[in-house]
N, CA, C and O atoms as a Maestro MAE file, in Angstrom:
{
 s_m_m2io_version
 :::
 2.0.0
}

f_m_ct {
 s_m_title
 :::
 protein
 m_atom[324] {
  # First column is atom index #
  i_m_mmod_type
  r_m_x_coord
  r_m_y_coord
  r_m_z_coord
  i_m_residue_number
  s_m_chain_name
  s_m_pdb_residue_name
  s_m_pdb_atom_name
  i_m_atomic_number
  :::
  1 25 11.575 -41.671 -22.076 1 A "UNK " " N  " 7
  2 3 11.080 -42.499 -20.985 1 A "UNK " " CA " 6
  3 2 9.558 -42.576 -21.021 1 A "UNK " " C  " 6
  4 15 8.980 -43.625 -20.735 1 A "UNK " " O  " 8
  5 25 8.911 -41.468 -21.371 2 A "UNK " " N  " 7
  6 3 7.307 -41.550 -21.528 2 A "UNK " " CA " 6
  7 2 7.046 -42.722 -22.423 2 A "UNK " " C  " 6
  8 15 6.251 -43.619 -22.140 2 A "UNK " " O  " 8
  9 25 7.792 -42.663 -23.565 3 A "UNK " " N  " 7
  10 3 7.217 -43.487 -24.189 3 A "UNK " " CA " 6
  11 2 7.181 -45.234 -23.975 3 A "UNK " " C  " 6
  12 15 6.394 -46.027 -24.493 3 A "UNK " " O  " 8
  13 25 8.004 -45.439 -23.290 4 A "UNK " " N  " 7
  14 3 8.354 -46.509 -22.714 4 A "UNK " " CA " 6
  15 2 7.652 -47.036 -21.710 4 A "UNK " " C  " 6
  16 15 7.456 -48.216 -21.421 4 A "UNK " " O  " 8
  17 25 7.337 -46.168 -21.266 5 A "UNK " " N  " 7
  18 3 6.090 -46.198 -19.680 5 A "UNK " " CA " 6
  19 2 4.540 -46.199 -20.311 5 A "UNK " " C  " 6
  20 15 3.635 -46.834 -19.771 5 A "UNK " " O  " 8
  21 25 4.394 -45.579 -21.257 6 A "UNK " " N  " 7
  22 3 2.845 -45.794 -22.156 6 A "UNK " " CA " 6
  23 2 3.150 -47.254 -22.994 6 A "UNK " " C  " 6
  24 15 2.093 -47.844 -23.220 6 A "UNK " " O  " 8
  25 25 4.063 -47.793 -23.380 7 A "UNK " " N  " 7
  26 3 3.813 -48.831 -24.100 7 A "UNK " " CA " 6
  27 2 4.312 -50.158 -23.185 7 A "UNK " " C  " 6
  28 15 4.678 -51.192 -23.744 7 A "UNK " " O  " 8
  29 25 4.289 -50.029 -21.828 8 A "UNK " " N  " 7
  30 3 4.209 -50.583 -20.398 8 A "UNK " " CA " 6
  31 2 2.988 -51.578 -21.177 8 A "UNK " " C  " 6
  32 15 2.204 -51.079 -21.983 8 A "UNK " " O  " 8
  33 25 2.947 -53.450 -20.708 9 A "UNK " " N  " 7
  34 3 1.974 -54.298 -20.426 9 A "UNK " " CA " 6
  35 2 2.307 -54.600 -19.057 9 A "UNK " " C  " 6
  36 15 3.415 -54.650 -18.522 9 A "UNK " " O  " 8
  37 25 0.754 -54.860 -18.418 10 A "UNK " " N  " 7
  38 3 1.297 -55.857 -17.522 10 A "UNK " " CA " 6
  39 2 0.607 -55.331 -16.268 10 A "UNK " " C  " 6
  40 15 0.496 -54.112 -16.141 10 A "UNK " " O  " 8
  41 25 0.006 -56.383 -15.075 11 A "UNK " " N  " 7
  42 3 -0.378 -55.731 -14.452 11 A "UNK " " CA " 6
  43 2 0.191 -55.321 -13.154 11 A "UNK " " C  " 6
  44 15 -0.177 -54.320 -12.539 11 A "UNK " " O  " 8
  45 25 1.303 -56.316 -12.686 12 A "UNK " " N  " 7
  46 3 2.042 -56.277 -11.493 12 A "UNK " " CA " 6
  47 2 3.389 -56.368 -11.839 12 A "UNK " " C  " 6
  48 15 4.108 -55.672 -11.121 12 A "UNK " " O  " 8
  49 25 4.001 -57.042 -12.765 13 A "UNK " " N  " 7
  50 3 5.291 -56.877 -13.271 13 A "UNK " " CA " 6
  51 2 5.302 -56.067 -14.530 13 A "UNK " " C  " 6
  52 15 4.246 -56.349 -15.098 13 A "UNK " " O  " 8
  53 25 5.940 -55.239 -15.219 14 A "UNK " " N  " 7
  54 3 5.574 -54.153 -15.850 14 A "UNK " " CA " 6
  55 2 6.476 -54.803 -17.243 14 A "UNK " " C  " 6
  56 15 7.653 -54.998 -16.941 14 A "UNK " " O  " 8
  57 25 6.133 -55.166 -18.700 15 A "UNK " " N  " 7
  58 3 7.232 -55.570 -19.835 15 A "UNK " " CA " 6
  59 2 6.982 -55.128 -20.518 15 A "UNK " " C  " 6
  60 15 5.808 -54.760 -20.555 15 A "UNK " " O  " 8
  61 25 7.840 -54.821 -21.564 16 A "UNK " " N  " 7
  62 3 7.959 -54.073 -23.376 16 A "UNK " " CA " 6
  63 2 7.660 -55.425 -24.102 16 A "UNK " " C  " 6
  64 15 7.554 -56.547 -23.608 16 A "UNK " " O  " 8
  65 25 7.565 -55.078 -25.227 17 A "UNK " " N  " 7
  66 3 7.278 -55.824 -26.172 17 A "UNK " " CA " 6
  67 2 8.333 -55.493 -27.232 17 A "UNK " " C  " 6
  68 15 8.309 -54.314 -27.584 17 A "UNK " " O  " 8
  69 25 9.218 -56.239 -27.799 18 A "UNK " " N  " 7
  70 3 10.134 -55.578 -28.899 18 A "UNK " " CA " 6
  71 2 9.404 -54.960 -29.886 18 A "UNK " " C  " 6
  72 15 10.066 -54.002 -30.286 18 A "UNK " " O  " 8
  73 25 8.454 -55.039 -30.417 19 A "UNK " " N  " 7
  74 3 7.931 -54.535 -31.064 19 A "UNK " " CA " 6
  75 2 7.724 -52.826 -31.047 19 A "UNK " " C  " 6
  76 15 7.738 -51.842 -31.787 19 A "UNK " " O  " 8
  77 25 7.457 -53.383 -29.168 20 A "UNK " " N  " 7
  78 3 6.677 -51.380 -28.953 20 A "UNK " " CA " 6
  79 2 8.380 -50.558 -28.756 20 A "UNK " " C  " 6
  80 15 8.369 -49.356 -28.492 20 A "UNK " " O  " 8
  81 25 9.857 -51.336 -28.912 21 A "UNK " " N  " 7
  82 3 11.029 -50.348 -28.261 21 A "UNK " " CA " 6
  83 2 11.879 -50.272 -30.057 21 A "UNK " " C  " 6
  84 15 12.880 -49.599 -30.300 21 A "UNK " " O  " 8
  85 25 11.205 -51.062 -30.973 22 A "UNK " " N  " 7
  86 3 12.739 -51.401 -32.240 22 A "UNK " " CA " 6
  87 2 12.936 -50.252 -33.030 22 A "UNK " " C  " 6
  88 15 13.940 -50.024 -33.705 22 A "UNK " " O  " 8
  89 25 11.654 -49.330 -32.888 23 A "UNK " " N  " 7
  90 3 11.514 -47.925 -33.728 23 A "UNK " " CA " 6
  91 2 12.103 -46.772 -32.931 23 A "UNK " " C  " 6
  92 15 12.360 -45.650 -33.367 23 A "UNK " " O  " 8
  93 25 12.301 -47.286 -31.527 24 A "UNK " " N  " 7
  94 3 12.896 -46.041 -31.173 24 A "UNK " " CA " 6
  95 2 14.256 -45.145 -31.283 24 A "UNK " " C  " 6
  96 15 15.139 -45.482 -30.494 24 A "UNK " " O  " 8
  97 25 14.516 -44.179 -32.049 25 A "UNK " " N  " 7
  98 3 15.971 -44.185 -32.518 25 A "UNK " " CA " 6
  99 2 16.813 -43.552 -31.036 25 A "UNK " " C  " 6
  100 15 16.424 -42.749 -30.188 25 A "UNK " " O  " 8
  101 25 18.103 -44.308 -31.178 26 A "UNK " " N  " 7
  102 3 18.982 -43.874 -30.119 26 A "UNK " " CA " 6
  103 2 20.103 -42.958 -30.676 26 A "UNK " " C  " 6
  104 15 20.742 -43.300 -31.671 26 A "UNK " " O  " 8
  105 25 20.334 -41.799 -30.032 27 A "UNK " " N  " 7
  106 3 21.578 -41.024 -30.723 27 A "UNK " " CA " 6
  107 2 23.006 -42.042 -30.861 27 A "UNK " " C  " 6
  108 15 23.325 -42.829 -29.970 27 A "UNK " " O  " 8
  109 25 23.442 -41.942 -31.579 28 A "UNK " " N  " 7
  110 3 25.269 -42.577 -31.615 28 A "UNK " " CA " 6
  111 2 25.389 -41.218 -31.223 28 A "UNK " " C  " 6
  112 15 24.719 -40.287 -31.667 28 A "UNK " " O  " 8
  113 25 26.793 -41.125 -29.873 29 A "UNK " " N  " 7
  114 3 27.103 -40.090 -29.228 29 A "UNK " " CA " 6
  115 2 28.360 -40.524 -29.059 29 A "UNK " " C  " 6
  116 15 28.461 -41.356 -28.158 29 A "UNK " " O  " 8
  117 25 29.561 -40.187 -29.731 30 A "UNK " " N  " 7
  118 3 31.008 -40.638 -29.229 30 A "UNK " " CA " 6
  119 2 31.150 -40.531 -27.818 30 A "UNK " " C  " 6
  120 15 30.514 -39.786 -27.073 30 A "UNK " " O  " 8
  121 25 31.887 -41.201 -27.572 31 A "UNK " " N  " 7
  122 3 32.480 -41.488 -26.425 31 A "UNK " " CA " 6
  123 2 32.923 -40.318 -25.428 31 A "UNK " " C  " 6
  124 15 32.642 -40.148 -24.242 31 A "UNK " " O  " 8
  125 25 33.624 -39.651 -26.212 32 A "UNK " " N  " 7
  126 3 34.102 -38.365 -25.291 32 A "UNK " " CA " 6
  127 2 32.208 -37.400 -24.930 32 A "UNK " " C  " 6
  128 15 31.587 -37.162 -23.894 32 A "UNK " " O  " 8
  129 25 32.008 -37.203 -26.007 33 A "UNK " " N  " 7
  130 3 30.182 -36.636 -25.393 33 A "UNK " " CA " 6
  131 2 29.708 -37.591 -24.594 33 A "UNK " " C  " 6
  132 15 29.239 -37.081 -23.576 33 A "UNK " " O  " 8
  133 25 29.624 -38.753 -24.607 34 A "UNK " " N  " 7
  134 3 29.052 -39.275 -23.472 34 A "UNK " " CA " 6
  135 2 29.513 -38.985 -22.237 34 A "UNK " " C  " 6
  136 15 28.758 -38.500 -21.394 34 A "UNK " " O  " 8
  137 25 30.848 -39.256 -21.974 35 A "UNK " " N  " 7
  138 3 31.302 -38.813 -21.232 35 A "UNK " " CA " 6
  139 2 31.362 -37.379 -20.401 35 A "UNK " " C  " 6
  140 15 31.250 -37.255 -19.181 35 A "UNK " " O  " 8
  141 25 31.548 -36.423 -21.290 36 A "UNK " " N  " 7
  142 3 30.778 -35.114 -21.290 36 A "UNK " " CA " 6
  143 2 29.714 -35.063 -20.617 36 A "UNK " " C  " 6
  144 15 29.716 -34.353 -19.611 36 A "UNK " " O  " 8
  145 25 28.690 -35.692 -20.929 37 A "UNK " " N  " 7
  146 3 26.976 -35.766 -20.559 37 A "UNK " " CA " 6
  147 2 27.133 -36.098 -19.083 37 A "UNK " " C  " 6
  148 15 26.884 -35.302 -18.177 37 A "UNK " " O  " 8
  149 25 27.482 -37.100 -18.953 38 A "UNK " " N  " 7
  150 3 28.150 -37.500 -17.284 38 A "UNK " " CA " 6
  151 2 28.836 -36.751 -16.396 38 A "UNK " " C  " 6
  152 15 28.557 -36.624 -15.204 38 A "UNK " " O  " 8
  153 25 29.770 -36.236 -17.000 39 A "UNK " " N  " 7
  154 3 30.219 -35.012 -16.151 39 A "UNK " " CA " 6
  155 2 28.835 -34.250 -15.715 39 A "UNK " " C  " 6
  156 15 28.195 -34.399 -14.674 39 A "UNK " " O  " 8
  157 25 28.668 -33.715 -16.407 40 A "UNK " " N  " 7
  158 3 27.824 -32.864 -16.328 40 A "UNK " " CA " 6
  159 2 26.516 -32.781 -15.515 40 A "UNK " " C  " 6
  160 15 25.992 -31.766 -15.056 40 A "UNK " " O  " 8
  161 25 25.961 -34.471 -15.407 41 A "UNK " " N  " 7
  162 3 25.076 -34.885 -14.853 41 A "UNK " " CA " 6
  163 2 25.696 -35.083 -13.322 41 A "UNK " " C  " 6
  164 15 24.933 -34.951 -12.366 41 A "UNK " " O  " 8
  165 25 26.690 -35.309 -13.174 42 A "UNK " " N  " 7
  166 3 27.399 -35.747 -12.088 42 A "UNK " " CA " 6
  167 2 27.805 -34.444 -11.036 42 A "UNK " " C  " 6
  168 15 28.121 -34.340 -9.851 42 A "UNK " " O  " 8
  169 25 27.660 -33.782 -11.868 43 A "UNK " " N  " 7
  170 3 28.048 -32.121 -11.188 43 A "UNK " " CA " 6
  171 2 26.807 -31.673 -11.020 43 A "UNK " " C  " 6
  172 15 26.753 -31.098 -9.932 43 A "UNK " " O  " 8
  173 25 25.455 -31.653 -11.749 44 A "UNK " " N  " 7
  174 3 24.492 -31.210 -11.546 44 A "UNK " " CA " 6
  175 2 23.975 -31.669 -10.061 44 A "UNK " " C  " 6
  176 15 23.501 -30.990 -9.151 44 A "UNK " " O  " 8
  177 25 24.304 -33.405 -10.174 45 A "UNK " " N  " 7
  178 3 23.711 -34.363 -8.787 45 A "UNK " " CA " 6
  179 2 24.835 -33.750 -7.163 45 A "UNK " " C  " 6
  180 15 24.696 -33.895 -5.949 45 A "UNK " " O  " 8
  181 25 25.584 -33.257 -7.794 46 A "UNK " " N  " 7
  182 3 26.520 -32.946 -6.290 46 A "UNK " " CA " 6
  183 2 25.809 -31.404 -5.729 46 A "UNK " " C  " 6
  184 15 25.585 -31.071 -4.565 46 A "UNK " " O  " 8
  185 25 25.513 -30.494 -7.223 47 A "UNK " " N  " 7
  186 3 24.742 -29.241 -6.800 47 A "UNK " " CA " 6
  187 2 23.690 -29.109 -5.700 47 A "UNK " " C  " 6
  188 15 23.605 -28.519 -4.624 47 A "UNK " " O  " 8
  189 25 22.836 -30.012 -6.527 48 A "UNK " " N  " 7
  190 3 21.710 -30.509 -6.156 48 A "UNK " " CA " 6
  191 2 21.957 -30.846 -4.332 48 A "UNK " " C  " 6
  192 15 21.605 -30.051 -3.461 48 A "UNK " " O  " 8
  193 25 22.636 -32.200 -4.057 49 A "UNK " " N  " 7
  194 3 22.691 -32.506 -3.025 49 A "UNK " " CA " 6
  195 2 22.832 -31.414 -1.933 49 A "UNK " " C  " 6
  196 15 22.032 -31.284 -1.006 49 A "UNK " " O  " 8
  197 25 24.113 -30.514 -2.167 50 A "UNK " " N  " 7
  198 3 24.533 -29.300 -1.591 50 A "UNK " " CA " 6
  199 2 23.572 -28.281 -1.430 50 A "UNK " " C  " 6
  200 15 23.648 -27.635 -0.384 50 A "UNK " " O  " 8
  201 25 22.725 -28.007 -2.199 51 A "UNK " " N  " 7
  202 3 21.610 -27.387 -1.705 51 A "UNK " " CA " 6
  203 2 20.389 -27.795 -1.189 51 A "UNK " " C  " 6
  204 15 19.526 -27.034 -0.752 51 A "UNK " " O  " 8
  205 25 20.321 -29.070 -1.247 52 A "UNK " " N  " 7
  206 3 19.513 -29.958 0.072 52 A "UNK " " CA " 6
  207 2 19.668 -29.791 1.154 52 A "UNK " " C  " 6
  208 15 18.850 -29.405 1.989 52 A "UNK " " O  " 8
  209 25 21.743 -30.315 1.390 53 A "UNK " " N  " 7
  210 3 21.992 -30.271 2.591 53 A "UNK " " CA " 6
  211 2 22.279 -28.866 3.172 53 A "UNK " " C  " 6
  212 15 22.589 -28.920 4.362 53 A "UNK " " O  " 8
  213 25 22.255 -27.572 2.618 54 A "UNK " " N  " 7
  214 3 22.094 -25.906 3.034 54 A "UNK " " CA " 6
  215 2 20.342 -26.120 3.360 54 A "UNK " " C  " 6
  216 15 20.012 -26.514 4.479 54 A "UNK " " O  " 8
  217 25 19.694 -25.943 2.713 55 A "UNK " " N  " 7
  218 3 18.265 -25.999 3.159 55 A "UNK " " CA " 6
  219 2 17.626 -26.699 4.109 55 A "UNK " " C  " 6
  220 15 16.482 -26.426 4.472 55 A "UNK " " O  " 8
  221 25 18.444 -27.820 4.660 56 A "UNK " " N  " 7
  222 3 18.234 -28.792 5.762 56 A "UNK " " CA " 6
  223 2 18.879 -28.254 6.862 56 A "UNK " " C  " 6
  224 15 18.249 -28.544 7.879 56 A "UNK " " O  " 8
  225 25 19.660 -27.731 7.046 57 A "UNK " " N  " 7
  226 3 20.836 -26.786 7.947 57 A "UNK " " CA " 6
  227 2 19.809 -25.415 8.152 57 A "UNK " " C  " 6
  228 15 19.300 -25.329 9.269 57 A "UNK " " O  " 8
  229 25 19.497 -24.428 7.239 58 A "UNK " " N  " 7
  230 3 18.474 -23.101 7.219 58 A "UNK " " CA " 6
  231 2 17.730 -24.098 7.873 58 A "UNK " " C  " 6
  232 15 18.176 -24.238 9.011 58 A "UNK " " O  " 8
  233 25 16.878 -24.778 7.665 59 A "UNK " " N  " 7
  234 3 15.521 -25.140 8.366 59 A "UNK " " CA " 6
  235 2 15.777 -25.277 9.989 59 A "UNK " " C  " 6
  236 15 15.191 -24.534 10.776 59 A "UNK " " O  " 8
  237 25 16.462 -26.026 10.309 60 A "UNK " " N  " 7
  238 3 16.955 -26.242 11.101 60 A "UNK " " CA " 6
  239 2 17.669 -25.179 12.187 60 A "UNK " " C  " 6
  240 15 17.800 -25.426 13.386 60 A "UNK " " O  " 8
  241 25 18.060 -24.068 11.588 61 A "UNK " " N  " 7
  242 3 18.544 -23.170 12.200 61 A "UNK " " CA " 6
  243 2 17.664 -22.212 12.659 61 A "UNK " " C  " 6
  244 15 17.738 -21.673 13.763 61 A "UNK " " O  " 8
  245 25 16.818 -21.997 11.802 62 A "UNK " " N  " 7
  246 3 15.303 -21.489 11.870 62 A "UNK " " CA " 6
  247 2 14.861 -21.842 13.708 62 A "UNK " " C  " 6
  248 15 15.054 -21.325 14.809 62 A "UNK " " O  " 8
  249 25 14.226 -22.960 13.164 63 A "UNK " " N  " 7
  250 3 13.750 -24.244 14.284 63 A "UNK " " CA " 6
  251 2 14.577 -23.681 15.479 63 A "UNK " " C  " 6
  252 15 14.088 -23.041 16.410 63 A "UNK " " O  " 8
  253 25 15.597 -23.929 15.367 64 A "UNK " " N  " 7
  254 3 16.619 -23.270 16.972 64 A "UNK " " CA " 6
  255 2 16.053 -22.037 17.459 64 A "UNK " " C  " 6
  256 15 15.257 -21.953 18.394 64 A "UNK " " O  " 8
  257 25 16.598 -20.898 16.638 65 A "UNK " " N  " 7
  258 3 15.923 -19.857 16.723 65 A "UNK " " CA " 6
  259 2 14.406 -19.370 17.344 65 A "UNK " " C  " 6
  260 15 14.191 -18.590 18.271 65 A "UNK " " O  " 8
  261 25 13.544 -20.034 16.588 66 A "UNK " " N  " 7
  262 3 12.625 -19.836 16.945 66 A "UNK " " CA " 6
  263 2 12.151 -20.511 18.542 66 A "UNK " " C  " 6
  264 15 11.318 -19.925 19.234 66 A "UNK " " O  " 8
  265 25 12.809 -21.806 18.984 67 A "UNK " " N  " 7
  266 3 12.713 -22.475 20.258 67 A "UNK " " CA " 6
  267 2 13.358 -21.253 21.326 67 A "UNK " " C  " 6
  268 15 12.841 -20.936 22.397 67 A "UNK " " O  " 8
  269 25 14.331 -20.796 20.875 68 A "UNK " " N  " 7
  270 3 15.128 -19.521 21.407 68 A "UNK " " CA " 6
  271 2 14.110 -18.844 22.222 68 A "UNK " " C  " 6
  272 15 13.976 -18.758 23.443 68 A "UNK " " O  " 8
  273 25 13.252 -18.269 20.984 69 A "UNK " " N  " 7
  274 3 12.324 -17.080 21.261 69 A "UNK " " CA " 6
  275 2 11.581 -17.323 22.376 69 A "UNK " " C  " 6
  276 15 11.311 -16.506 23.256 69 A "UNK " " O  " 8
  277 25 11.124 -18.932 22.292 70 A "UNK " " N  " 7
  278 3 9.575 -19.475 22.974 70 A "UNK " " CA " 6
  279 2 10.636 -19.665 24.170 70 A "UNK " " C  " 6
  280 15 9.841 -19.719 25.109 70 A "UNK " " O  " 8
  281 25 12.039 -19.817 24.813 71 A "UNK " " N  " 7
  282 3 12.411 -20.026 25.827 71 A "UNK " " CA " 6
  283 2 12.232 -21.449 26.032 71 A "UNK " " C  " 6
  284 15 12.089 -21.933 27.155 71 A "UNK " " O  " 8
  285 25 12.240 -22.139 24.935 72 A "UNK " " N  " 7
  286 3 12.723 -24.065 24.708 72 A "UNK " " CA " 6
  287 2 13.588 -24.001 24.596 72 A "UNK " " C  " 6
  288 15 13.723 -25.134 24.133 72 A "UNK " " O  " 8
  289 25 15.238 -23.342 24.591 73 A "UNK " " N  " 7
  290 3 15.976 -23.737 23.696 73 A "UNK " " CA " 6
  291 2 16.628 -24.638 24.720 73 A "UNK " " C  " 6
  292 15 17.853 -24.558 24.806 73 A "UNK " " O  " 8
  293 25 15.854 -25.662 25.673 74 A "UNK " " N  " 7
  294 3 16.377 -26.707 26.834 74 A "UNK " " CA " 6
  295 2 15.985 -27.873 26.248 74 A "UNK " " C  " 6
  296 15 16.370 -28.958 26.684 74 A "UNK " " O  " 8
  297 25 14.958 -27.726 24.916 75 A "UNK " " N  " 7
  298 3 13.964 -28.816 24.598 75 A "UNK " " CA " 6
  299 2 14.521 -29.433 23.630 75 A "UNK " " C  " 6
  300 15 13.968 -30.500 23.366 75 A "UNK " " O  " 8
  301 25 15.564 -29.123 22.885 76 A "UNK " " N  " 7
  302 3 15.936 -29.550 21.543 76 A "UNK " " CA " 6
  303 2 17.508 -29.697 21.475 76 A "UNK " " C  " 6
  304 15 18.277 -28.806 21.832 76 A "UNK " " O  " 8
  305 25 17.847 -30.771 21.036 77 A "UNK " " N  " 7
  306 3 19.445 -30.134 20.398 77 A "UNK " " CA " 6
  307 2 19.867 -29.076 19.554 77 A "UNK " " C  " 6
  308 15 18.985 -28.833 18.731 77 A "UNK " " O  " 8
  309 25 20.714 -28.459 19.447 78 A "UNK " " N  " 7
  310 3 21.184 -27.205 18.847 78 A "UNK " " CA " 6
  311 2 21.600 -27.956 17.625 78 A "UNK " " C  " 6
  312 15 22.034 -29.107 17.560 78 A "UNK " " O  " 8
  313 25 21.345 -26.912 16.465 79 A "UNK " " N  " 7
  314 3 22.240 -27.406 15.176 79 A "UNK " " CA " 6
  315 2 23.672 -27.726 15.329 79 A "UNK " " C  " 6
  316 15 24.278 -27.111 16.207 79 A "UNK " " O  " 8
  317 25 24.219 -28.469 14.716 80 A "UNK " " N  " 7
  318 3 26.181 -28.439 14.595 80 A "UNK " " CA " 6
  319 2 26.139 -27.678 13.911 80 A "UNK " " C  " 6
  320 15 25.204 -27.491 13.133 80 A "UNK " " O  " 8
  321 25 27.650 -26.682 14.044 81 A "UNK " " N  " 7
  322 3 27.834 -25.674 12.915 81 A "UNK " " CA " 6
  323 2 29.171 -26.462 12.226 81 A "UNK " " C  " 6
  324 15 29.712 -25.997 11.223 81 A "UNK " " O  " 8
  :::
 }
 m_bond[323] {
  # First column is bond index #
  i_m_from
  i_m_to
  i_m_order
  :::
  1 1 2 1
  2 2 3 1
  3 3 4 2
  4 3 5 1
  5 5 6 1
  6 6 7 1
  7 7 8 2
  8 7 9 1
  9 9 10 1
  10 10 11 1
  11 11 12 2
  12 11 13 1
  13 13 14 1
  14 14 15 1
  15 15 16 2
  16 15 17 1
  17 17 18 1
  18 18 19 1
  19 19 20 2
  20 19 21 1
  21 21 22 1
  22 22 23 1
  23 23 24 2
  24 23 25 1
  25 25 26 1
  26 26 27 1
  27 27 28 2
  28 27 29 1
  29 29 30 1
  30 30 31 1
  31 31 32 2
  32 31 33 1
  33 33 34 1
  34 34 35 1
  35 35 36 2
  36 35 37 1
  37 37 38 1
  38 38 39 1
  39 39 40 2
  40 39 41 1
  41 41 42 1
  42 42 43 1
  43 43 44 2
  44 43 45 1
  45 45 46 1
  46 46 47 1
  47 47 48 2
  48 47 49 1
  49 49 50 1
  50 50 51 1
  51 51 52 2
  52 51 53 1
  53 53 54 1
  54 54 55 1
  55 55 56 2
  56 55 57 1
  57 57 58 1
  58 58 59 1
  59 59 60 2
  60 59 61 1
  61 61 62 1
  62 62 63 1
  63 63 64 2
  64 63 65 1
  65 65 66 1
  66 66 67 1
  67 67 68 2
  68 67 69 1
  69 69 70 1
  70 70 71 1
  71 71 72 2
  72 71 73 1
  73 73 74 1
  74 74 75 1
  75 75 76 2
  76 75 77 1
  77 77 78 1
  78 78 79 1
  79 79 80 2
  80 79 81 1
  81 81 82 1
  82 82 83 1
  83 83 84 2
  84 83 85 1
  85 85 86 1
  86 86 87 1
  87 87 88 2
  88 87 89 1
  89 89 90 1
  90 90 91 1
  91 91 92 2
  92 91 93 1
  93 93 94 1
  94 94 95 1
  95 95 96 2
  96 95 97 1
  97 97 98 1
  98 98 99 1
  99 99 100 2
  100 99 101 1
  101 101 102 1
  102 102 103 1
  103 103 104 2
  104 103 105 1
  105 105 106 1
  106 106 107 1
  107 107 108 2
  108 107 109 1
  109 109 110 1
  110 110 111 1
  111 111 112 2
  112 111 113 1
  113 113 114 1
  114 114 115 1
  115 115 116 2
  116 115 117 1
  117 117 118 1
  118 118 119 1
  119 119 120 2
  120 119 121 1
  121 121 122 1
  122 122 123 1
  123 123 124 2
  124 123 125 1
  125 125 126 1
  126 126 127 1
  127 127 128 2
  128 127 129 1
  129 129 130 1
  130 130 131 1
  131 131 132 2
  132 131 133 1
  133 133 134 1
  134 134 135 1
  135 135 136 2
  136 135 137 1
  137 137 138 1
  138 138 139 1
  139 139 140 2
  140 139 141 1
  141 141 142 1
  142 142 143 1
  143 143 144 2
  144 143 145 1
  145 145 146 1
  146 146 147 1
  147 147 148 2
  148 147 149 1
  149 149 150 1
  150 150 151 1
  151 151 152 2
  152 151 153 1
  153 153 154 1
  154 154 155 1
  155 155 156 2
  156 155 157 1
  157 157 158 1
  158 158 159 1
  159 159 160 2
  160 159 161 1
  161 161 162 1
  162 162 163 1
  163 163 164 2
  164 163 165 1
  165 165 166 1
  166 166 167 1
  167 167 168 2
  168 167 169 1
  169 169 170 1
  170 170 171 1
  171 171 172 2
  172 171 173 1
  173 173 174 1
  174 174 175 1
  175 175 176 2
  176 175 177 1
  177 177 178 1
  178 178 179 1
  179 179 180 2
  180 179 181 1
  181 181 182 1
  182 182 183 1
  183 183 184 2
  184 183 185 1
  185 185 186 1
  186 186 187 1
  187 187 188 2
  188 187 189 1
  189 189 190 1
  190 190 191 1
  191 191 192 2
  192 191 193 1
  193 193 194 1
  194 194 195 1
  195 195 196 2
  196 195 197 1
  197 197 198 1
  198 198 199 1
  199 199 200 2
  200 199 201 1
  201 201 202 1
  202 202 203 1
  203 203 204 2
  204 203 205 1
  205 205 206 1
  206 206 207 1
  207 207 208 2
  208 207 209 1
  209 209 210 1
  210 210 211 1
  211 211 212 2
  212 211 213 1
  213 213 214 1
  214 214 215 1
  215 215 216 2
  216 215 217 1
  217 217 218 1
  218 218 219 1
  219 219 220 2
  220 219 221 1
  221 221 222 1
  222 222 223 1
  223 223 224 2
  224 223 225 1
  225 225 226 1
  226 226 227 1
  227 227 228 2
  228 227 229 1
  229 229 230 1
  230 230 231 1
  231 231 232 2
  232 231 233 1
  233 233 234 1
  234 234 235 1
  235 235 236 2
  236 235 237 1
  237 237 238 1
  238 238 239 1
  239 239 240 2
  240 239 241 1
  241 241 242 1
  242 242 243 1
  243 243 244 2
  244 243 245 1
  245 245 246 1
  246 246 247 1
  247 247 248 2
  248 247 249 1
  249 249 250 1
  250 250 251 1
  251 251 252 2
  252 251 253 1
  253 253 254 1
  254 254 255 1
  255 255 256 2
  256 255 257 1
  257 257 258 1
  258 258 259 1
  259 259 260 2
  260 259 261 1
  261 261 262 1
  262 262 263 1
  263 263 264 2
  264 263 265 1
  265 265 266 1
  266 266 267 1
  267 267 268 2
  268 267 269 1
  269 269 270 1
  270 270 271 1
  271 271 272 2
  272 271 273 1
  273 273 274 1
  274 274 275 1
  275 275 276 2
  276 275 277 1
  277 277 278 1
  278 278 279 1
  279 279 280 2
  280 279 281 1
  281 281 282 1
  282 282 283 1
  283 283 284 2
  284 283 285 1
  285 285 286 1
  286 286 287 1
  287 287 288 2
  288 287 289 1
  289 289 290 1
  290 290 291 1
  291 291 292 2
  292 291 293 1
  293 293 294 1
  294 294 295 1
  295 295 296 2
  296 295 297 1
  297 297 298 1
  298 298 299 1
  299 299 300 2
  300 299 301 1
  301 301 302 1
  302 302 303 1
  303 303 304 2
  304 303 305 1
  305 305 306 1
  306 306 307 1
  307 307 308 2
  308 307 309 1
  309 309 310 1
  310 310 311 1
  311 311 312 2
  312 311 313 1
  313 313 314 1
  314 314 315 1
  315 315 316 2
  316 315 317 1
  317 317 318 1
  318 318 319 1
  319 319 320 2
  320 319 321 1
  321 321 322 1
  322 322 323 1
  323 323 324 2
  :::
 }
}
């Protein structure tokens, strides 16, 4: 992708030039590895999400807590569990 983004023209719409993409070699990857690769990417992106949405929940629970302490806890909605 770097290289593609350095051999970027253009000043508001961004284009390649065939020239700057015909050398670039692409793996041949059968079908089942591609597929593979996807899995894989696809499981990484659900990880990912899932520990967004735990760290958004901790923060949040935090936040309660701490309103707790200060004697707000009238000021805020409570997390859903």
């Amino acid at each position: 992708m770097a290289l593609l983004t350095i051999n970027q023209t253009g000043s508001i719409i961004s284009s390649l030039n065939i020239r700057d993409i015909e050398d670039i070699e692409i793996p041949g990857l059968s079908k089942v590895e591609q597929e593979r690769i996807g899995t894989e990417v696809k499981e990484a992106d659900v990880q990912v999400q899932e520990k967004i949405e735990n760290a958004k929940k901790e923060y949040l629970e935090k936040y309660q807590d701490i309103y707790i302490q200060m004697g707000l806890n009238q000021s805020f909605n409570p997390v859903a569990n």
